[in-house]
PDB file of N, CA, C and O in Angstrom, chain B, residues numbered from 101:
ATOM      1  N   UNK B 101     -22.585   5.199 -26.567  1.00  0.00           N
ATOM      2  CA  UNK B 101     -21.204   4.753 -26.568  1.00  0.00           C
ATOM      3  C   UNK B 101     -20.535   5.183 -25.258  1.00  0.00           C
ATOM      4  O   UNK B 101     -20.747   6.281 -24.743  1.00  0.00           O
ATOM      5  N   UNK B 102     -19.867   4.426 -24.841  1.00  0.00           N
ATOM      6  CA  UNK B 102     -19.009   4.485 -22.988  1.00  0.00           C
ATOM      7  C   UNK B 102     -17.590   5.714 -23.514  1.00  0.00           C
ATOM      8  O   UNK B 102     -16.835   5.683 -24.485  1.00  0.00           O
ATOM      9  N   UNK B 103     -17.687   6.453 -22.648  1.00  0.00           N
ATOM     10  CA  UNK B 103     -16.783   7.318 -22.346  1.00  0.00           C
ATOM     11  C   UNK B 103     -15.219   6.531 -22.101  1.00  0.00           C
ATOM     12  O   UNK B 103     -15.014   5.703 -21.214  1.00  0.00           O
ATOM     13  N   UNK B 104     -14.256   6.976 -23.048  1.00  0.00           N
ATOM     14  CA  UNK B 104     -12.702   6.663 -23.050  1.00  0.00           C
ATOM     15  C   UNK B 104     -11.912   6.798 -21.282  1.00  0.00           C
ATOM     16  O   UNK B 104     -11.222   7.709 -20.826  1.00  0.00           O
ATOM     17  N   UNK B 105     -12.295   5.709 -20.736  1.00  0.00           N
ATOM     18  CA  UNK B 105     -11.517   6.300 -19.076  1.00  0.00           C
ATOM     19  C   UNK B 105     -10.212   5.360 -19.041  1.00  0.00           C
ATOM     20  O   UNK B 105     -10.199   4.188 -19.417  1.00  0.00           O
ATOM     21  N   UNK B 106      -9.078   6.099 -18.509  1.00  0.00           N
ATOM     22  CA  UNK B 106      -8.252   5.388 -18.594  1.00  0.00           C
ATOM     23  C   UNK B 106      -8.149   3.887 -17.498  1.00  0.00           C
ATOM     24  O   UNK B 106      -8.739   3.859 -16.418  1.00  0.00           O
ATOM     25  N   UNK B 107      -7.260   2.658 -18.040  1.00  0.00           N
ATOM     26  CA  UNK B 107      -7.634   1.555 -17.247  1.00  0.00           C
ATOM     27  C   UNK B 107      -6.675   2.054 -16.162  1.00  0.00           C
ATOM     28  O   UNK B 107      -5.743   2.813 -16.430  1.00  0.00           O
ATOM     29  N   UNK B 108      -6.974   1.534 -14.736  1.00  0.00           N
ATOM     30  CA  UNK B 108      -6.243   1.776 -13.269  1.00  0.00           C
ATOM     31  C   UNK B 108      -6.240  -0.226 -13.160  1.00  0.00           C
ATOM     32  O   UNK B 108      -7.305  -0.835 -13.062  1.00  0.00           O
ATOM     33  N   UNK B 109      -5.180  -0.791 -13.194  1.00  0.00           N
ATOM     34  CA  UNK B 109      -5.563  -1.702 -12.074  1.00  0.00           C
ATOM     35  C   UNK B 109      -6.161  -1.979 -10.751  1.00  0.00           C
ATOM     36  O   UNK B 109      -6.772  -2.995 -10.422  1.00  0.00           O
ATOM     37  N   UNK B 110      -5.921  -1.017 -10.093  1.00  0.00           N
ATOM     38  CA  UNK B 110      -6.344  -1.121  -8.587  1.00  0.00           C
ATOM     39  C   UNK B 110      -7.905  -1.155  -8.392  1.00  0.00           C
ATOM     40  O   UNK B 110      -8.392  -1.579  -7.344  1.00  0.00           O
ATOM     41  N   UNK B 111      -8.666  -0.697  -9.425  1.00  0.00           N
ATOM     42  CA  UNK B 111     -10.212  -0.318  -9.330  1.00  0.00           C
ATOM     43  C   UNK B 111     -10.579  -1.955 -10.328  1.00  0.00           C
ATOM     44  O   UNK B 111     -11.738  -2.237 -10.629  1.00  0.00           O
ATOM     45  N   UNK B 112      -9.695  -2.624 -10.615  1.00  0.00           N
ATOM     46  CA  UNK B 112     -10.680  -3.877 -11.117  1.00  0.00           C
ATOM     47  C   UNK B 112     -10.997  -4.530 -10.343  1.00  0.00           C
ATOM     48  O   UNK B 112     -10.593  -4.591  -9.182  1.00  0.00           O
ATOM     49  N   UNK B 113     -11.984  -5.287 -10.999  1.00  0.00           N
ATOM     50  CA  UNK B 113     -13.078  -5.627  -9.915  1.00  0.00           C
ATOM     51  C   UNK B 113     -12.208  -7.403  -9.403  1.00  0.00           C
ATOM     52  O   UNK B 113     -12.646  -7.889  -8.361  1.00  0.00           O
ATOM     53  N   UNK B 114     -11.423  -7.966  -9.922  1.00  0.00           N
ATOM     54  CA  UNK B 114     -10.495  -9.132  -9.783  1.00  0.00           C
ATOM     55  C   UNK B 114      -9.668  -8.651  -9.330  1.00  0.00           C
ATOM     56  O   UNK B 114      -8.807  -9.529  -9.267  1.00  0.00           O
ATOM     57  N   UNK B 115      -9.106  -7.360  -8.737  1.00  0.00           N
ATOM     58  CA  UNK B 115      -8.270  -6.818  -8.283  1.00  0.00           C
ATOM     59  C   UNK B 115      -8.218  -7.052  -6.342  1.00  0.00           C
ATOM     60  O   UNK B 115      -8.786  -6.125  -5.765  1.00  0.00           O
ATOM     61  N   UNK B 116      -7.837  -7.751  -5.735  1.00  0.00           N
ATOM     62  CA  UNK B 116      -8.351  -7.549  -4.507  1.00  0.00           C
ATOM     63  C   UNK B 116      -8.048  -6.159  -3.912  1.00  0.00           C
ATOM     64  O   UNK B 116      -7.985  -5.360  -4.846  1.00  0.00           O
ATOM     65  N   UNK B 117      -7.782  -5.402  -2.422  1.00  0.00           N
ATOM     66  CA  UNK B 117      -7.740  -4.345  -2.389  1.00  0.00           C
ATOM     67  C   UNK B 117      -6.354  -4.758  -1.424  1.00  0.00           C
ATOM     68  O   UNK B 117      -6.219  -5.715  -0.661  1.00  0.00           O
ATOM     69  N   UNK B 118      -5.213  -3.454  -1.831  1.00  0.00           N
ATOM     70  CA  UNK B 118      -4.068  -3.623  -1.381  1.00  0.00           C
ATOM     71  C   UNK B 118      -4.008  -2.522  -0.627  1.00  0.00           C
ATOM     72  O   UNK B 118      -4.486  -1.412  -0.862  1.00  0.00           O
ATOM     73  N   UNK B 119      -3.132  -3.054   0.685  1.00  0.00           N
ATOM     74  CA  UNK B 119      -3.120  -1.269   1.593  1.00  0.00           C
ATOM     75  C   UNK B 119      -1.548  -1.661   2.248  1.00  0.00           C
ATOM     76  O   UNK B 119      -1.131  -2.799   2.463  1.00  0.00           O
ATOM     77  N   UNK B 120      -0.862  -0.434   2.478  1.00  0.00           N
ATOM     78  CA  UNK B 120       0.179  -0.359   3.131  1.00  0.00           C
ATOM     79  C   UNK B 120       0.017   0.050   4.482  1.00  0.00           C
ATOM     80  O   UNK B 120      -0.241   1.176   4.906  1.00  0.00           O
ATOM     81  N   UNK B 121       0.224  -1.127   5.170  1.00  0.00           N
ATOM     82  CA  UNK B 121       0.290  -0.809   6.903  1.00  0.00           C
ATOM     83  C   UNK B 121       1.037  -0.070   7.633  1.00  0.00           C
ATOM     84  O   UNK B 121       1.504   0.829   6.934  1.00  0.00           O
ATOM     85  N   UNK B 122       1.435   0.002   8.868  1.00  0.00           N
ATOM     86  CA  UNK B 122       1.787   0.904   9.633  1.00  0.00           C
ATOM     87  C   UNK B 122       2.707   0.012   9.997  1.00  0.00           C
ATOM     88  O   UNK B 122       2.708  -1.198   9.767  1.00  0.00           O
ATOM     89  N   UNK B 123       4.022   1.090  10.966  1.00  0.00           N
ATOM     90  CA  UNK B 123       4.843   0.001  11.861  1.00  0.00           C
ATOM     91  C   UNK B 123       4.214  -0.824  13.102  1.00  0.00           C
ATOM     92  O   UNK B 123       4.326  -1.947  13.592  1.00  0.00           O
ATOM     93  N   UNK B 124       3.550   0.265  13.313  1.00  0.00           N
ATOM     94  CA  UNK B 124       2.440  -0.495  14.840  1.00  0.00           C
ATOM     95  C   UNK B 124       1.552  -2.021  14.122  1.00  0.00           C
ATOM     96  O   UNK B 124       1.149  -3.055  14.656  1.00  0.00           O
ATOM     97  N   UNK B 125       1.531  -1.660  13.099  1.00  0.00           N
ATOM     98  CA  UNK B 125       0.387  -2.645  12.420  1.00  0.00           C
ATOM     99  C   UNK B 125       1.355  -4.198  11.931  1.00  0.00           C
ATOM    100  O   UNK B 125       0.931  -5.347  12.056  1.00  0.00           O
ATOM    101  N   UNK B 126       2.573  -3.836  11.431  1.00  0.00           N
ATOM    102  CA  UNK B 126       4.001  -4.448  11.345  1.00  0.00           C
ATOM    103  C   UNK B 126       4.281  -5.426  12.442  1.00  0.00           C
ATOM    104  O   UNK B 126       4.292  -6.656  12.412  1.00  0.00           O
ATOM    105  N   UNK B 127       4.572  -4.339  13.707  1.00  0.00           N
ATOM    106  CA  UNK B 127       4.868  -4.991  14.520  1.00  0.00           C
ATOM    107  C   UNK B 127       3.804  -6.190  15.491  1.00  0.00           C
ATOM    108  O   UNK B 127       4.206  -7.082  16.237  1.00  0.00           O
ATOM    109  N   UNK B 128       2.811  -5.933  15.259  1.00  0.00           N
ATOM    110  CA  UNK B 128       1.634  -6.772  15.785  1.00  0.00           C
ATOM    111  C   UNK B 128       1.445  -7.777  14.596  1.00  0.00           C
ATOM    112  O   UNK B 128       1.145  -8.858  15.102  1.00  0.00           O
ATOM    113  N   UNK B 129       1.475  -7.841  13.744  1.00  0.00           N
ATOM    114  CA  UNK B 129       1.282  -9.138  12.758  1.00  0.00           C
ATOM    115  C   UNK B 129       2.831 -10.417  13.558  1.00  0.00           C
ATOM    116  O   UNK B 129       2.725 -11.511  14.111  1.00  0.00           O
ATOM    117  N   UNK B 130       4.277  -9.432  13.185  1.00  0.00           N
ATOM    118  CA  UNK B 130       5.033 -10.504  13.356  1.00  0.00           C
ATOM    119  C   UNK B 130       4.795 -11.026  14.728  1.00  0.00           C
ATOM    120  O   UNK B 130       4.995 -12.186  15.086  1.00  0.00           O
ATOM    121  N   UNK B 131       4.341 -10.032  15.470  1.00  0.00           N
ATOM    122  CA  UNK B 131       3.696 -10.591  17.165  1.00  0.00           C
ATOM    123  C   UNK B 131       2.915 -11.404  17.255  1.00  0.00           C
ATOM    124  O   UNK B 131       3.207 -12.463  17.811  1.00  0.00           O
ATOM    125  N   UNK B 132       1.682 -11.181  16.744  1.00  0.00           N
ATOM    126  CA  UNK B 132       0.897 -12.510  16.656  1.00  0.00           C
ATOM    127  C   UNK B 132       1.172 -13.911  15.747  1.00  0.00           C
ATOM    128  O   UNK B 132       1.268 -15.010  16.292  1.00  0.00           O
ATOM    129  N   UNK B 133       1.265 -13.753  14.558  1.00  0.00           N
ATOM    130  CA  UNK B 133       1.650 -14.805  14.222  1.00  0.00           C
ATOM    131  C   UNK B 133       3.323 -15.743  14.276  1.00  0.00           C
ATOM    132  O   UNK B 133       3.600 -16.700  13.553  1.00  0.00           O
ATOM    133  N   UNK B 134       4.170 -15.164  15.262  1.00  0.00           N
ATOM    134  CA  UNK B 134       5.156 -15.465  15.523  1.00  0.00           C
ATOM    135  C   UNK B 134       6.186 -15.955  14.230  1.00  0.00           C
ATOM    136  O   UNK B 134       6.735 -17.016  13.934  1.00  0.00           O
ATOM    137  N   UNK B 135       6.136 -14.665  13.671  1.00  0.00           N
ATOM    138  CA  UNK B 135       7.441 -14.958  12.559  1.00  0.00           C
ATOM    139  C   UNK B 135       8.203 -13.958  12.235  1.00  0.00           C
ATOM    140  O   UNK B 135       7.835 -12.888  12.721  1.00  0.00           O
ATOM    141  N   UNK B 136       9.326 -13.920  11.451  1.00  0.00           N
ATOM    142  CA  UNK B 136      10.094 -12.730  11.281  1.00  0.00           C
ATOM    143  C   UNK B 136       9.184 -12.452  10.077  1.00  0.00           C
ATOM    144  O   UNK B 136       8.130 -12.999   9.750  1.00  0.00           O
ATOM    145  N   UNK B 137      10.065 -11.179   9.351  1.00  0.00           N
ATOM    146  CA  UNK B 137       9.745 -10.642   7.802  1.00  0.00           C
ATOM    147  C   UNK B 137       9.831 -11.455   6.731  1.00  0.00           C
ATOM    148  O   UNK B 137       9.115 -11.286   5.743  1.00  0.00           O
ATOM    149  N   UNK B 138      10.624 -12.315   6.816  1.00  0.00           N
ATOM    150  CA  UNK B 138      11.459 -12.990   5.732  1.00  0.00           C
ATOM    151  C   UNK B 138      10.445 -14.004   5.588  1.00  0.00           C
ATOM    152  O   UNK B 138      10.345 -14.524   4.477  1.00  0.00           O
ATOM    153  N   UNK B 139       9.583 -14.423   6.619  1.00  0.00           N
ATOM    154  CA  UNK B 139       8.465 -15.707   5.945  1.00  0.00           C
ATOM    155  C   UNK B 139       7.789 -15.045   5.435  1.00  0.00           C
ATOM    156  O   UNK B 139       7.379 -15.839   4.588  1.00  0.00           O
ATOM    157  N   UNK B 140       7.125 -13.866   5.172  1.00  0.00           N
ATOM    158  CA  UNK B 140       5.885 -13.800   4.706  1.00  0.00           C
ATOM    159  C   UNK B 140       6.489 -13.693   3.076  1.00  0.00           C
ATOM    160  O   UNK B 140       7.652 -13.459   2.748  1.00  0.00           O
ATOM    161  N   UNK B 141       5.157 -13.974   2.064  1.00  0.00           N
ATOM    162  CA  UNK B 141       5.364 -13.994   0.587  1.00  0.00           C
ATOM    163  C   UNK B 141       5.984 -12.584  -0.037  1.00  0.00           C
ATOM    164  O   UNK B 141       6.010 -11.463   0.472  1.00  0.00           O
ATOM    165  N   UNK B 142       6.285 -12.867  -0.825  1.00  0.00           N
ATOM    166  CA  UNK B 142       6.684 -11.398  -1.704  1.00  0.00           C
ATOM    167  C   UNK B 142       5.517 -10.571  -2.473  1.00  0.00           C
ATOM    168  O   UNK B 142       4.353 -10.940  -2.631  1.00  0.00           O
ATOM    169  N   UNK B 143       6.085  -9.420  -2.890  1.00  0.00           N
ATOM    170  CA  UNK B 143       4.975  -8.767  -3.414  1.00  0.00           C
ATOM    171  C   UNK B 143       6.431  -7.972  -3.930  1.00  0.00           C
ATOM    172  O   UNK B 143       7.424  -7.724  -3.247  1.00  0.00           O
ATOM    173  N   UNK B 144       6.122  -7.593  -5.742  1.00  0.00           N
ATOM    174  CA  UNK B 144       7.312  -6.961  -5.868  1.00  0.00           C
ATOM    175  C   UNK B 144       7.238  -5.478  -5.802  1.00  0.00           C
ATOM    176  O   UNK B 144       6.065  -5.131  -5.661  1.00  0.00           O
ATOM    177  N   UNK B 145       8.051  -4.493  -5.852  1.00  0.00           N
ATOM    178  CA  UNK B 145       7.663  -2.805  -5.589  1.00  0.00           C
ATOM    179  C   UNK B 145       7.307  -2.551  -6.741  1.00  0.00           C
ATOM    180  O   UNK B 145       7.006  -1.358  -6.712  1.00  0.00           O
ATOM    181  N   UNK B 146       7.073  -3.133  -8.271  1.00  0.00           N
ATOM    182  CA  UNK B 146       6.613  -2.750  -9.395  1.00  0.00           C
ATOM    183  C   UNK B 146       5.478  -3.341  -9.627  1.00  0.00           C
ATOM    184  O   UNK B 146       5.040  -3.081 -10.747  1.00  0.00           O
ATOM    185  N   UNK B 147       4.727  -4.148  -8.901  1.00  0.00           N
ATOM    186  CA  UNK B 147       3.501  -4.943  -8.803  1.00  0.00           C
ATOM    187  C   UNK B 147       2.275  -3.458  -9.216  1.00  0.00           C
ATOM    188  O   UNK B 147       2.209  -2.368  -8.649  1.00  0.00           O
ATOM    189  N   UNK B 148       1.393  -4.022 -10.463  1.00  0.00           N
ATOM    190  CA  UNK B 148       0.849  -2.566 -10.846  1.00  0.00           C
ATOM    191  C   UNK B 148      -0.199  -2.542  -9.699  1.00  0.00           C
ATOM    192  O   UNK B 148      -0.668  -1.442  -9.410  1.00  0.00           O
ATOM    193  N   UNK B 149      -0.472  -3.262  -9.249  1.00  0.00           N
ATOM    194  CA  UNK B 149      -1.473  -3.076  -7.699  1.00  0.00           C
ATOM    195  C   UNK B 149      -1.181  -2.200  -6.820  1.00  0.00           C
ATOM    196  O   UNK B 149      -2.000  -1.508  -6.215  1.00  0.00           O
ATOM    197  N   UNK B 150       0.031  -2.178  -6.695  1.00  0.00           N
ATOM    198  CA  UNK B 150       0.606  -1.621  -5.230  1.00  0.00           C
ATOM    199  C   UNK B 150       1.169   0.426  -5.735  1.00  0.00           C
ATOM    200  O   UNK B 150       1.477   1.384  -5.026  1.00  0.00           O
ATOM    201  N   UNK B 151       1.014   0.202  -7.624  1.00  0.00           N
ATOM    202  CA  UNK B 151       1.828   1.262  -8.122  1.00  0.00           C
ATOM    203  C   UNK B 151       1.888   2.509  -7.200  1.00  0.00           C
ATOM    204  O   UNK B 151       2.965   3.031  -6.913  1.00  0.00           O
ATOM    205  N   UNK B 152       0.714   2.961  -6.753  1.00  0.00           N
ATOM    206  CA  UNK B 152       0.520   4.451  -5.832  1.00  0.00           C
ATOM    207  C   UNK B 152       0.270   4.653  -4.897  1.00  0.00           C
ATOM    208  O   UNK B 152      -0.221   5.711  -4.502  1.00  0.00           O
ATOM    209  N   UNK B 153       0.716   3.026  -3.799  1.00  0.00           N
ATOM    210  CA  UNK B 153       1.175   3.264  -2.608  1.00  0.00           C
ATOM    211  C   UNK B 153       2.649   4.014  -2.454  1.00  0.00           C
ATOM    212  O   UNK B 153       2.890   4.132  -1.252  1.00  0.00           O
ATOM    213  N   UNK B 154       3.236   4.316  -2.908  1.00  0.00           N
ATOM    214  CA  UNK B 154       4.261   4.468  -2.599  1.00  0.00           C
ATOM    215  C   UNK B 154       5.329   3.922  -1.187  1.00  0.00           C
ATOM    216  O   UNK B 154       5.729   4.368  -0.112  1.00  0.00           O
ATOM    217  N   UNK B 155       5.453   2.618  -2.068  1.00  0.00           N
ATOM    218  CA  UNK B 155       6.092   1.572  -1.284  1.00  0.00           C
ATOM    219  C   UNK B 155       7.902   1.926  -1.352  1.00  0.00           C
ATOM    220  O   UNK B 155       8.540   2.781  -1.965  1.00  0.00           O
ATOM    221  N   UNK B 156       8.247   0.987  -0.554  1.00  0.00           N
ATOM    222  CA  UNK B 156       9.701   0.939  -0.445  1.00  0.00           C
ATOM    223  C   UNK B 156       9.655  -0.626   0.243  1.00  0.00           C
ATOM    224  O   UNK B 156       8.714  -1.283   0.689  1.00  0.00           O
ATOM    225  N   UNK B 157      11.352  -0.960   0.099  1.00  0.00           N
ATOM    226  CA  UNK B 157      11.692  -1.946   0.262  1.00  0.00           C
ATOM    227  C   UNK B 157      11.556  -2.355   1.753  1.00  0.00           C
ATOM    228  O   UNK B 157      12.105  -1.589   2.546  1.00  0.00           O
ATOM    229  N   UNK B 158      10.815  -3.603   2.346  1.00  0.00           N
ATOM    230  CA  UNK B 158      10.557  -4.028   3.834  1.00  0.00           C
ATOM    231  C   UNK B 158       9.437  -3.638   4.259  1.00  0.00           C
ATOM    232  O   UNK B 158       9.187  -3.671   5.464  1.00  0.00           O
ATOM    233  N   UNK B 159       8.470  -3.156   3.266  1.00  0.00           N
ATOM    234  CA  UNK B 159       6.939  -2.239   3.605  1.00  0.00           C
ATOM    235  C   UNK B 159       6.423  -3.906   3.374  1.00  0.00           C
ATOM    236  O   UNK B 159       6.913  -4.878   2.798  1.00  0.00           O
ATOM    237  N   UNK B 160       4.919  -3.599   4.308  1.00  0.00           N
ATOM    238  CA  UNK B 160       4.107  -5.087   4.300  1.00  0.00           C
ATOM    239  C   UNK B 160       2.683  -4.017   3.577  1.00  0.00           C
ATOM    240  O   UNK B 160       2.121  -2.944   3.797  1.00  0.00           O
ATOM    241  N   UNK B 161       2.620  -5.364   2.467  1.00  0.00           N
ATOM    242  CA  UNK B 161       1.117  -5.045   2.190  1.00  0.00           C
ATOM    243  C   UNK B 161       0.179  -5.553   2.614  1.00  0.00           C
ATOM    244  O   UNK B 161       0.626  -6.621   3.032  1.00  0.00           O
ATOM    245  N   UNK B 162      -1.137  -5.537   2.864  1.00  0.00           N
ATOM    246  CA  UNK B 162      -2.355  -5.909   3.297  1.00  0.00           C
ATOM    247  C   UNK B 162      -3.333  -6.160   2.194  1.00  0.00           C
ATOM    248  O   UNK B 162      -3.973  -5.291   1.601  1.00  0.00           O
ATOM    249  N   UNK B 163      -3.392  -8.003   1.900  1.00  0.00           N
ATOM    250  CA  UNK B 163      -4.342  -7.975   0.591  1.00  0.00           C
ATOM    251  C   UNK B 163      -5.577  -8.076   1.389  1.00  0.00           C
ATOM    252  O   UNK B 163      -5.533  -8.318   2.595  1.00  0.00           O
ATOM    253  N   UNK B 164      -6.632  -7.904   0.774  1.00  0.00           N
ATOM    254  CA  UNK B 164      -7.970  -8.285   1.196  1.00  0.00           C
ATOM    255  C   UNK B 164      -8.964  -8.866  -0.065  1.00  0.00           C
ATOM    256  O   UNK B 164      -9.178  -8.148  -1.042  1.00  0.00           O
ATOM    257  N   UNK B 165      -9.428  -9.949   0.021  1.00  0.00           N
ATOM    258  CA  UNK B 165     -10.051 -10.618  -0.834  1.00  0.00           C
ATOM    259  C   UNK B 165     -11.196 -11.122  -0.191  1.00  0.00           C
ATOM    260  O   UNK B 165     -11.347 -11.775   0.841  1.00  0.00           O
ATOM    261  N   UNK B 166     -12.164 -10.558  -1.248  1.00  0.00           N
ATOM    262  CA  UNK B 166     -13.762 -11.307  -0.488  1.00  0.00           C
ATOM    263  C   UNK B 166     -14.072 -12.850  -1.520  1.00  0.00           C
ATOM    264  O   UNK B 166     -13.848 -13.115  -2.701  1.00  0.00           O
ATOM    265  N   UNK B 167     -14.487 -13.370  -0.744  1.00  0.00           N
ATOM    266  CA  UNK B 167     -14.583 -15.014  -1.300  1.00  0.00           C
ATOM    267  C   UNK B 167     -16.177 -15.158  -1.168  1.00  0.00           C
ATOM    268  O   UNK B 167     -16.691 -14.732  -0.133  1.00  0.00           O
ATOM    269  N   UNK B 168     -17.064 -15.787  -2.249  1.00  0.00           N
ATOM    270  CA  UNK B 168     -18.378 -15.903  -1.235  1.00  0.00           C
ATOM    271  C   UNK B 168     -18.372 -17.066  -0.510  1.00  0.00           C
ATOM    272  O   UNK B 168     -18.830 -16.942   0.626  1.00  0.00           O
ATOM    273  N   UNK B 169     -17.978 -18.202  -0.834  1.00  0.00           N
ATOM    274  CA  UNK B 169     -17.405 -19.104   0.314  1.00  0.00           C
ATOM    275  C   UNK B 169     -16.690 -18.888   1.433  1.00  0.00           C
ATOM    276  O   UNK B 169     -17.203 -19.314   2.467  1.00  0.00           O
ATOM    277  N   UNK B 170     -15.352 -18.192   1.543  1.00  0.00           N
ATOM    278  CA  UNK B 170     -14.458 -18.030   2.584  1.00  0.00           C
ATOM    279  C   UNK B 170     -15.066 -16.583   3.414  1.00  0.00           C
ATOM    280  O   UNK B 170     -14.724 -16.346   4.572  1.00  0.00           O
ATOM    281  N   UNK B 171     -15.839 -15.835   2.776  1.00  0.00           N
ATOM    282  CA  UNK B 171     -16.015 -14.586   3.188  1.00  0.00           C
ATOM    283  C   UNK B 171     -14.751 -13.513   3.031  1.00  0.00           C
ATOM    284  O   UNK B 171     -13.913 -13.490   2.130  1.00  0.00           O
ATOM    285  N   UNK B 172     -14.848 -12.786   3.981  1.00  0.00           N
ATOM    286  CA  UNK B 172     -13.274 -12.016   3.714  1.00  0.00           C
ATOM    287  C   UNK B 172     -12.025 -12.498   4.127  1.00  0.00           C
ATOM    288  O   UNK B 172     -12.174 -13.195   5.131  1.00  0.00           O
ATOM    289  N   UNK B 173     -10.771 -12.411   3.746  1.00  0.00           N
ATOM    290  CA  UNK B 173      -9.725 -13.399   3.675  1.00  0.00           C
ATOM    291  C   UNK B 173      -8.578 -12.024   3.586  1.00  0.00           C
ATOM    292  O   UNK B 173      -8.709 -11.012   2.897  1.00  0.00           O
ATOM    293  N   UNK B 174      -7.248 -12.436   4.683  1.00  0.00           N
ATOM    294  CA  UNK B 174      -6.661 -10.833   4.673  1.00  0.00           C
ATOM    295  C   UNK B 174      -5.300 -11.850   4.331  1.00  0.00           C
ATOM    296  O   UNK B 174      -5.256 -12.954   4.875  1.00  0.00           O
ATOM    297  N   UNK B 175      -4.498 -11.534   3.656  1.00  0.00           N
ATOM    298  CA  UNK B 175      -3.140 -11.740   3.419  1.00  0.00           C
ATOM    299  C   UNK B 175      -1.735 -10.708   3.425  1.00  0.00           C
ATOM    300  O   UNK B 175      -1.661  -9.683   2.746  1.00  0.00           O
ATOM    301  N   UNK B 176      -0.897 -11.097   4.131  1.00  0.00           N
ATOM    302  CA  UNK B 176       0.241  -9.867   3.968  1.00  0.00           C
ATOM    303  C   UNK B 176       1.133 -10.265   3.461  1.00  0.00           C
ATOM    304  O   UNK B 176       1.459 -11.435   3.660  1.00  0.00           O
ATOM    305  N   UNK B 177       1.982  -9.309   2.477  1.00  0.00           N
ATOM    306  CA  UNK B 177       3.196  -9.334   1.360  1.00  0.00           C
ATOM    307  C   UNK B 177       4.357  -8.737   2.040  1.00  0.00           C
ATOM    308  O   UNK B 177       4.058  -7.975   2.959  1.00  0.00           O
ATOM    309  N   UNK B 178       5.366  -8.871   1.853  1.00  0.00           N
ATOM    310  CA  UNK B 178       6.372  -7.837   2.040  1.00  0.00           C
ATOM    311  C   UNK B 178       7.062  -7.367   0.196  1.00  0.00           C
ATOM    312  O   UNK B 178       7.275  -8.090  -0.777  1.00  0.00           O
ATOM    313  N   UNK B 179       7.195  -6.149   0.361  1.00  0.00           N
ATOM    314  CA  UNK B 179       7.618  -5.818  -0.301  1.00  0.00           C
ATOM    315  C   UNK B 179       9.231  -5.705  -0.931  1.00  0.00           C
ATOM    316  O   UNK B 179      10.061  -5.104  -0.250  1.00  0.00           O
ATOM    317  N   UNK B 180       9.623  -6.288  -2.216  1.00  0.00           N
ATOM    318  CA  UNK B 180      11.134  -6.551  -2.687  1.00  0.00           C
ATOM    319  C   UNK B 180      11.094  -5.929  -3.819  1.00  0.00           C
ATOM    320  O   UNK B 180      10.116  -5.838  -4.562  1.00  0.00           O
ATOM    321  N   UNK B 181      12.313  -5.419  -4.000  1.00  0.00           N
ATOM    322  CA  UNK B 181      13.096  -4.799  -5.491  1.00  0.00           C
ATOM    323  C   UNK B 181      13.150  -6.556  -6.207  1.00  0.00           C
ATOM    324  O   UNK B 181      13.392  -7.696  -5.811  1.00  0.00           O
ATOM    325  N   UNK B 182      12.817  -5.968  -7.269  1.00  0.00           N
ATOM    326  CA  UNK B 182      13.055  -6.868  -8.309  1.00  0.00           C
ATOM    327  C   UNK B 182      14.441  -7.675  -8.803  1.00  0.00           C
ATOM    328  O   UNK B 182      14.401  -8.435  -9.771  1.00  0.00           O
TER     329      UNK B 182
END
């Protein structure tokens, strides 16, 4: 019989992997892809993915999703209060 572990979202395996970037890392995304904050998608600060980054409001997340078609695939969120 499997041992009682508690569930984490972040460790499922449909879970892609979420990371909180840097300002240097910030500022080179809106640099390269030439946009402000306000285009990129939302991601909310209660999203159970993101729970123990300890985010705040205007933080960009970094999804990463492996595809076996697309291979790896990086997406960024900004983070909003609900």
């Amino acid at each position: 019989m499997a041992k009682n572990t508690p569930f984490t979202v972040e460790n499922h395996i449909l879970v892609p992997k979420h990371s909180l970037i840097n300002q240097k890392e910030k500022d080179e995304i809106i640099k390269e892809y030439n946009i402000s904050i306000s285009n990129l998608p939302r991601i909310l600060n209660s999203d159970k993915a993101i729970q123990d980054l300890k985010v705040k409001d205007g933080d960009i997340i970094k999804v990463e999703r492996q595809s076996p078609t697309a291979g790896k695939t990086v997406f960024y969120r900004l983070v909003v209060n609900e």
